[in-house]
MIZA-163363 format. One record per residue (C-alpha): y, z, x. Coordinates in steps of 0.001 Angstrom, whole numbers, plus 500000, padded with zeros to 6 digits. Layout:
residues N
YZX
...
//
This chain:
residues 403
312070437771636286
314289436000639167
316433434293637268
318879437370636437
319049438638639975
319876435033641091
322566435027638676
323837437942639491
324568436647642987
325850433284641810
328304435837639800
328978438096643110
329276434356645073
332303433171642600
333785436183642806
333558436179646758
335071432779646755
337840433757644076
339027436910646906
338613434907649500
340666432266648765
343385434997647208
343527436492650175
344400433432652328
346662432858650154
347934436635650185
348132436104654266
350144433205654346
353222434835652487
352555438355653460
352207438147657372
355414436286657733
357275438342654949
356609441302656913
357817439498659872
361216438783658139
361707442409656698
360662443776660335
363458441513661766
366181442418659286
365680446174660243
365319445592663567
369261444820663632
370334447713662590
367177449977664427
368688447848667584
372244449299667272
370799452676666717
368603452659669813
372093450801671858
374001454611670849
371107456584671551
371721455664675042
375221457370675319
374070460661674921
372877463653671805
376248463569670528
376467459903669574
372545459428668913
373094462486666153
376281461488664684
374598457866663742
372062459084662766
373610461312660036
375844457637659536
372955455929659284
371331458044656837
373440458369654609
374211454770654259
370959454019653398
371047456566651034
373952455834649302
374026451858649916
371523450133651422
368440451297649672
370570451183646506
371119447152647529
367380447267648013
365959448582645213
368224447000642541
367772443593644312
363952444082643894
364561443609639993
364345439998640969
361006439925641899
360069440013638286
363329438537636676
362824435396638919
359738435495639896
358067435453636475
361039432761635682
359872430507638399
356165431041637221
356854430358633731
358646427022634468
361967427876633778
363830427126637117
367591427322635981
367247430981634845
366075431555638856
369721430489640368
371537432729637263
369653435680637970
370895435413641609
373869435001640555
374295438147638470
372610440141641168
375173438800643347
378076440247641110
376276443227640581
375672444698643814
379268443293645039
380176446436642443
378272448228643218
379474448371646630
383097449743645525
381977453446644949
380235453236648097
383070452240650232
384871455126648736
382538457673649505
381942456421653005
385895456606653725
386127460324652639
382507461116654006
383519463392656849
384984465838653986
381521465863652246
379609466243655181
381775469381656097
381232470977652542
377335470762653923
378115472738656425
377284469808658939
378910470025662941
382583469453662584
382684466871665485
379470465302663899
381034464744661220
383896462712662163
381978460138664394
379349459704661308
382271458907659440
384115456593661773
380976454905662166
380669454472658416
383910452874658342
383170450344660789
380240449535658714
381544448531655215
381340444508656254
377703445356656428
377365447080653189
379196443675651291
376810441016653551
373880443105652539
375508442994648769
374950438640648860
371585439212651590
369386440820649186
369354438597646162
369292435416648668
366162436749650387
364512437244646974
365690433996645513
363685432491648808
360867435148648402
360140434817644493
359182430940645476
356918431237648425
359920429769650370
359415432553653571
359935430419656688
363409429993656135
364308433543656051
361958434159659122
363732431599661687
366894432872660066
366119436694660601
364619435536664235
367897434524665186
370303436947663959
368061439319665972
368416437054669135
372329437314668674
372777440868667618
371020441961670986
374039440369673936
376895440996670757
375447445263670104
375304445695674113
378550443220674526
380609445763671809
378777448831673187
378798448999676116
381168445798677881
384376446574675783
383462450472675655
383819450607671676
380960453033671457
379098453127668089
382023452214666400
381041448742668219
377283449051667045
378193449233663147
380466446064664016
377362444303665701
375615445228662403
378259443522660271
378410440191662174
374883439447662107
374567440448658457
377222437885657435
375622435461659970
372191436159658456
374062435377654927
375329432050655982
372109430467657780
370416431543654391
373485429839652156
373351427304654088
369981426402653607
369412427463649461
372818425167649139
371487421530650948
367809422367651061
365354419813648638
363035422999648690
365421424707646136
366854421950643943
365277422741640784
366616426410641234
369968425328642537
372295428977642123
375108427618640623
377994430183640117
378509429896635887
379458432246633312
375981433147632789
375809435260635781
378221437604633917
375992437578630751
373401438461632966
374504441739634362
372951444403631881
369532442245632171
369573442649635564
370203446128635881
367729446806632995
365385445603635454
366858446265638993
367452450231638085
363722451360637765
362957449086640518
365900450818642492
363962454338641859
360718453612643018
362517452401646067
365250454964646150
363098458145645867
360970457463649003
363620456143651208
366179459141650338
363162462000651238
363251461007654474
367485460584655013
367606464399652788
365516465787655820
367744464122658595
371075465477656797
369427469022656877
368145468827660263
372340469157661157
371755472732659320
369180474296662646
370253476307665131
370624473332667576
371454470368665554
372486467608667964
368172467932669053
366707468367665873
368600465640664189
367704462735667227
364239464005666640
363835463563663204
366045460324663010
363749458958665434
360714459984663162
361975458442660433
363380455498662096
359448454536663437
358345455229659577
361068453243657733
360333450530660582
356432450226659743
357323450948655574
359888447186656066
356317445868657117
354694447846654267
357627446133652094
356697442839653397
352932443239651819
354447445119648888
356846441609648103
353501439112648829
351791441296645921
354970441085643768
355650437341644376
351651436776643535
351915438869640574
354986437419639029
354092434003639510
350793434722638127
351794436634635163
355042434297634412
352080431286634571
349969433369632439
347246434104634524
346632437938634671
343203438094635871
344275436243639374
347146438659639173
344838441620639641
342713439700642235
346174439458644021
346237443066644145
343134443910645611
343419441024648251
346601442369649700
345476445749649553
343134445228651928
345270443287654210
347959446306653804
344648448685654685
343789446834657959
347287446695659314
347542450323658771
344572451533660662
345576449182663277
349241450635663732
348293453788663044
345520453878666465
348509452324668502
350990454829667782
348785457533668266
347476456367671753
351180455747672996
352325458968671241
353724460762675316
355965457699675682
357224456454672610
360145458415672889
361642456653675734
362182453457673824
364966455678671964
366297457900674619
365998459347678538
366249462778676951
362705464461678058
363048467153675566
363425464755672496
360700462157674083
358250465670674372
358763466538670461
358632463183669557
355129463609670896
354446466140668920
355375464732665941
353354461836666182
350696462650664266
352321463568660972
353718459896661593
350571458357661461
349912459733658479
353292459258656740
353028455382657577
349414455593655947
350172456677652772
353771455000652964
351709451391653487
349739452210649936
352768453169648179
354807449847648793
351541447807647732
351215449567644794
355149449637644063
354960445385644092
352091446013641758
353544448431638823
356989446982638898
355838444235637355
353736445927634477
356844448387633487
358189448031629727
361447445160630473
358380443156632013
356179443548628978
359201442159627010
359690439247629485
356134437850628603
356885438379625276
360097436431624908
358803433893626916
//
């Protein structure tokens, strides 16, 4: 009569163990992933909060800028990138380290053409934003500040498949010191270009550049001389031309699940310029949405632990610890929520003030603190999750297969 009870709880007691241990291991890539991806944004948050300083005019013009890059290039260079998290992650599981450096490679090439529609757009941007019906004078600065930063849009183009050739083996310290110091430099060069030699935001997008190519070479650097990556060497061959379709059969749905989210919140800061008084409504809401993209980068960082887990899992053919992956970072993304969520509510009256001395944008800001709170919530479940499916869609199914 005892023995099946006791049984039970040996079973329960494995299982315990099993989470347990996933979850340490969970913690050790996902709390300094989410460091990195917190850093990376932080550059470009930093310039943003540099211009808010100079008054509505220039806070609302960069913030249209800065929306629509992301929408048309940045979370483009995000979401295809994240088609390495299978491609090489499942590579690296699997054994097969070579394919690891060529999938870089063509995601390299890739994004690099990606990149030439953009720039186009971005030069004759100030025309589109006036067929919106956005501010005339708005208009030009969001495109001059475009302009200024194309050298960030082709750093980012080489910066995204780097930081997932690092991610996709565990390898996170490296992009964490790296990230740590670009930040430490973009702070004296954004207020040195700002403010010093009076180049306005112009200067800010400029910042942004430099310390993405800087960010590019400490991470070159190190995947070129470091022992940590010489089975996975990336080695520039003519298989990272073969390897274009492959990786945009994989990097497009990846760029969706990405895309969709990210351009919700950028559509509502574009029509914001459509109120009645345009220059507040749009340094409101590109506040907002600059707190919410800033927690989703730490969201992202859990998301990538559960996708590196996954695909090393599944490329080593272990599925079961692949789904005990999922549930172990799940409840690490669950606790940093709550946690977040609390502080941002409590400091909900002042928060506006690390943005701007404008008391009427600091007081709304206030108000829409709540709605953040819950945004972040449900944004912190969706990026989990997103790590999770990508790696179950139908190009991964045929991965396993072929391999």
């Amino acid at each position: 009569m005892e023995e099946v009870p006791q049984s039970e709880h040996m079973k329960w007691a494995l299982t315990r163990d099993e989470f347990v241990q996933e979850l340490k291991k969970a913690a050790r890539i996902a709390a300094p992933m989410a460091a990195a991806s917190v850093l990376q944004y932080l550059v470009q948050l930093v310039s943003v909060v540099a211009v808010g300083h100079l008054g509505q005019l220039s806070l609302s013009s960069v913030a249209v800028a800065t929306a629509l890059a992301n929408v048309t290039g940045f979370s483009l260079h995000t979401g295809l990138a994240g088609g390495l998290e299978t491609l090489c992650g499942q590579a690296y599981g699997a054994g097969q380290y070579q394919k690891v450096g060529d999938y870089v490679c063509s995601a390299g090439i890739s994004l690099i053409l990606v990149c030439l529609p953009v720039c186009i757009l971005w030069i004759f941007m100030d025309k589109f934003l006036e067929l919106m019906h956005q501010d005339h004078v708005i208009s030009q600065e969001a495109r001059e500040y475009l302009m200024w930063l194309i050298p960030a849009l082709l750093g980012t183009a080489i910066l995204k498949p780097l930081v997932r050739f690092l991610q996709t083996q565990s390898l996170i310290l490296p992009m964490l010191l790296s990230a740590f110091l670009v930040l430490c430099s973009h702070i004296p060069l954004c207020w040195i270009l700002v403010y010093k030699l009076e180049l306005g935001s112009p200067g800010a997008a400029l910042a942004c550049g430099i310390s993405s190519w800087l960010n590019v070479t400490l991470l070159g650097f190190y995947v070129a001389f470091s022992s940590a990556c010489e089975k996975t060497r990336v080695r520039f061959t003519k298989k990272a031309f073969l390897g274009i379709l492959e990786f945009f059969r994989y990097g497009v749905p990846s760029a969706f699940m990405i895309c969709l989210k990210w351009w919700s919140c950028e559509l509502l800061t574009l029509l914001s310029g459509l109120l009645p008084n345009p220059k507040l409504e749009t340094s409101v809401l590109s506040i907002c949405f600059t707190i919410s993209i800033l927690h989703f980068t730490v969201s992202y960082g859990f998301g990538a632990s559960a996708s590196t887990r996954i695909s090393n899992e599944l490329g080593a053919g272990n599925p079961n610890q692949a789904r005990v992956a999922v549930l172990a970072i799940l409840s690490l993304a669950i606790t940093e929520v709550v946690i977040v969520g609390t502080t941002l509510f409590c400091c909900r009256h002042v928060l506006g003030y690390a943005y701007t001395n404008e008391k009427q944008v600091v007081h709304y800001i206030g108000v829409m603190t709540p709605l953040i709170c819950l945004s972040i919530f449900m944004d912190s479940l969706q990026a989990v999750l997103s790590g999770h499916l990508l790696h179950f869609s139908i190009p991964s199914i045929f991965f396993l297969i072929s391999t």
